[in-house]
C-alpha positions as CSV (number, residue, x, y, z in Angstrom):
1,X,16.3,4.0,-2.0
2,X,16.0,8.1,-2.2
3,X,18.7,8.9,-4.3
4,X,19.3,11.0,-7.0
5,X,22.2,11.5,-9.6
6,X,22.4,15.0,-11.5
7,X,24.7,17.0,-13.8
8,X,24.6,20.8,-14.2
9,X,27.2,22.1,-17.3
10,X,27.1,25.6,-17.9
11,X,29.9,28.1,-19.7
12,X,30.4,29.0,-16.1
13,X,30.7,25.7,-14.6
14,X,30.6,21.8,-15.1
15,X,28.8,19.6,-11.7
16,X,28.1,15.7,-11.7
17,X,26.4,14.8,-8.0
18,X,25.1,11.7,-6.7
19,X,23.1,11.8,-3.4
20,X,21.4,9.0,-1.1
21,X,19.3,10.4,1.7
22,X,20.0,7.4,3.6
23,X,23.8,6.8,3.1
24,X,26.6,6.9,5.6
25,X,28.0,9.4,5.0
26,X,30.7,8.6,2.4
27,X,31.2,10.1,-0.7
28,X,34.0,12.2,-2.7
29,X,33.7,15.8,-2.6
30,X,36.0,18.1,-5.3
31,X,35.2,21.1,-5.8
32,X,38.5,22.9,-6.4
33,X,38.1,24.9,-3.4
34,X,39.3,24.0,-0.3
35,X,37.3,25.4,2.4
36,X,34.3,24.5,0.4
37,X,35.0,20.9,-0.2
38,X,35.8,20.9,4.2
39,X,32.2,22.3,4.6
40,X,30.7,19.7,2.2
41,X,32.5,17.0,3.8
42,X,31.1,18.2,7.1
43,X,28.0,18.5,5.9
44,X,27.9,14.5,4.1
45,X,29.0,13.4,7.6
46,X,26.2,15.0,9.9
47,X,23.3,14.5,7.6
48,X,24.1,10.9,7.5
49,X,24.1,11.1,3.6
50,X,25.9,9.9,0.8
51,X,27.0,12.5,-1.4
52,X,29.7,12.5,-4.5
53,X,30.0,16.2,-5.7
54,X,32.9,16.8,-8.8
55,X,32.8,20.8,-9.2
56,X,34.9,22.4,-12.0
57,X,34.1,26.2,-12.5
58,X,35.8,29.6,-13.4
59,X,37.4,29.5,-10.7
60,X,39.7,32.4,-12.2
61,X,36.9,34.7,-11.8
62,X,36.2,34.2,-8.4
63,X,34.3,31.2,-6.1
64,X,30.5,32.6,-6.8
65,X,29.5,30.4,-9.6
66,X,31.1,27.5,-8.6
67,X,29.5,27.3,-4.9
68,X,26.1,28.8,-5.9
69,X,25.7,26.1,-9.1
70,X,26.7,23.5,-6.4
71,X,24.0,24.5,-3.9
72,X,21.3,24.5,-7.0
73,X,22.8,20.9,-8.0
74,X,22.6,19.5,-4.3
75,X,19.2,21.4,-3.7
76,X,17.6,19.5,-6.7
77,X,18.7,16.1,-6.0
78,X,17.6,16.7,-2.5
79,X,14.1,17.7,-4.2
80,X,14.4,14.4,-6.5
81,X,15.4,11.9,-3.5
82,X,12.3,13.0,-1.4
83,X,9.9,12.3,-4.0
84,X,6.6,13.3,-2.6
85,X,7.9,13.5,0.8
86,X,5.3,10.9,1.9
87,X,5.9,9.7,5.6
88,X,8.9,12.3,6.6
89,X,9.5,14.0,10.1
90,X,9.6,17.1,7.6
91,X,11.1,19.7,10.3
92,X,14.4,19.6,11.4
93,X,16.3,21.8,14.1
94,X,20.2,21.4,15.4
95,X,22.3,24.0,17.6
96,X,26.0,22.7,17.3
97,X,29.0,24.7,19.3
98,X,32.1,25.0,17.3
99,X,34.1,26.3,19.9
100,X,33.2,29.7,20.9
101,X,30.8,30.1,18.5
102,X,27.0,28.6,18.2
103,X,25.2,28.6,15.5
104,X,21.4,27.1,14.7
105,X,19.3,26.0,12.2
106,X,15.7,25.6,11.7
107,X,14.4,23.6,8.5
108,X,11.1,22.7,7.1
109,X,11.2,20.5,3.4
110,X,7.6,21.4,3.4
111,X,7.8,22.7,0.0
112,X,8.0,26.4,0.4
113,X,11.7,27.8,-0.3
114,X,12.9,30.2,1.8
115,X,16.2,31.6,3.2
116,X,16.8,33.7,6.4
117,X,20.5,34.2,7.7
118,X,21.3,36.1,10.4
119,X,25.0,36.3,10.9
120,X,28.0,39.0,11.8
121,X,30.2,37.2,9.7
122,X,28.9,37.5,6.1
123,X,31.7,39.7,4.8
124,X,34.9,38.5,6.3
125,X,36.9,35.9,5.0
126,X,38.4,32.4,5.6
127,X,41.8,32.2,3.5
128,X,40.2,33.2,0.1
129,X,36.7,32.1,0.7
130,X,34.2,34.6,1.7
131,X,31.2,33.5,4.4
132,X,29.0,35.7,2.2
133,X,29.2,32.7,-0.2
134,X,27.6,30.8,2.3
135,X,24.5,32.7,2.2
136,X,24.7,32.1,-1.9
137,X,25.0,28.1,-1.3
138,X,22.0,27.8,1.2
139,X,20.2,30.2,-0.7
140,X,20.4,28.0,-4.0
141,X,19.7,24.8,-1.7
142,X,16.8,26.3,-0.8
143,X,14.9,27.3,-3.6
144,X,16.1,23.8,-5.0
145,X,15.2,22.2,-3.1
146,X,11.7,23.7,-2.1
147,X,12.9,24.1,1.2
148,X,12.7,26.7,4.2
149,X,16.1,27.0,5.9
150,X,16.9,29.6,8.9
151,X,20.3,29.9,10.0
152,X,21.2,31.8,12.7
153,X,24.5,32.2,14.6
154,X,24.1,33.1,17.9
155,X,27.2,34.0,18.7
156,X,31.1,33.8,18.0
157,X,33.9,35.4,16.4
158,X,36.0,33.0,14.0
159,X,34.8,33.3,10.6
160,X,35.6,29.5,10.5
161,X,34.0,28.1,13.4
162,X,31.1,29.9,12.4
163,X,30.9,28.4,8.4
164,X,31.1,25.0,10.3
165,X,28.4,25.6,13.3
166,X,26.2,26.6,9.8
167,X,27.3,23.1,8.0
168,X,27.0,21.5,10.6
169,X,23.6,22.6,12.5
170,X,22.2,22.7,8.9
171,X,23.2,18.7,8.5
172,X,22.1,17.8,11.7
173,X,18.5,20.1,10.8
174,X,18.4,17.8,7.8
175,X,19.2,14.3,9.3
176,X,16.2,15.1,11.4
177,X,13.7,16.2,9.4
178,X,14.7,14.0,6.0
179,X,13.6,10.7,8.5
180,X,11.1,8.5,8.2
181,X,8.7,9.4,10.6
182,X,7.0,5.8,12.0
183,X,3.5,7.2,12.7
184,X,3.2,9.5,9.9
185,X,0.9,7.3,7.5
186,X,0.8,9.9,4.3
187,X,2.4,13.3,3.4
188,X,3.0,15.6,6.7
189,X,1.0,18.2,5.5
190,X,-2.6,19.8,6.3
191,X,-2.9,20.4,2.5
192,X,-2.2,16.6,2.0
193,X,0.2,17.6,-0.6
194,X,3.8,19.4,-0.1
């Protein structure tokens, strides 16, 4: 089983996660904030994962630290439930439509973290939630999980639809590339090592 179970408690902020790779995708998801715990949801349900996510944070302050600390939580247990990564697909690529918008996203867990996100949206707003926070999330999955993640949104112009094409073409990206790959005999990797 790839699964991993972590806790993160800061002054800022208090997580307890538990992840299987190859789940479902059930799970509980509380975060305190709504839109967040919708794009979480989504993102459980596309991956085909298993995912249990209790978030308490300052949320007095503002969102930040709660949805960045999630990302480096989730990013880490990601990193612990691949292990060595030994007989992966290892690349992953979804474009999902929410409506009018599309959004893509290209994703390598080949060990080398990196964040690209090219989106109109970044500053607006959806209620109290800003999209620049999901930047901050995929950023910390990233480097977490030693991953390379390019999102992309092609086009659209509801701040909502967008933060979904995002979850969702990044769930999709990860279903793909987190399976077990039938002919691959060792770690997918030229090095022989990710």
């Amino acid at each position: 089983m790839r699964t991993a179970a972590l806790e993160r408690n800061t002054r800022e902020t208090r997580i307890s996660l538990k992840l299987n790779l190859d789940g479902s995708g059930q799970g509980t998801i509380d975060t305190g904030i709504g839109f967040f715990n919708h794009m979480l949801e989504l993102l459980k349900k596309h991956a085909l994962i298993d995912l249990d996510i209790k978030a308490e944070g300052d949320l007095d302050v503002d969102y930040h630290h709660t949805v960045e600390d999630t990302g480096l939580v989730f990013g880490q247990a990601v990193n612990q439930a691949l292990g060595d990564r030994r007989g992966i697909v290892r690349y992953g690529f979804a474009s999902i439509p929410m409506d009018e918008a599309l959004c893509e996203t290209s994703l390598d867990l080949g060990g080398r973290p990196f964040l690209s996100m090219q989106s109109s949206m970044k500053h607006m707003f959806v209620k109290d939630f800003e999209v620049k926070l999901v930047e901050e999330f995929f950023r910390a999955v990233s480097v977490e999980s030693r991953s390379n993640i390019h999102l992309r949104q092609i086009y659209g112009d509801e701040a909502h639809h967008v933060c979904e094409g995002f979850f969702k073409s990044f769930a999709r990206a990860l279903r793909a590339a987190k399976a077990i790959d039938p002919l691959e005999k060792g770690v997918p990797s030229s090095k022989g090592v990710i």
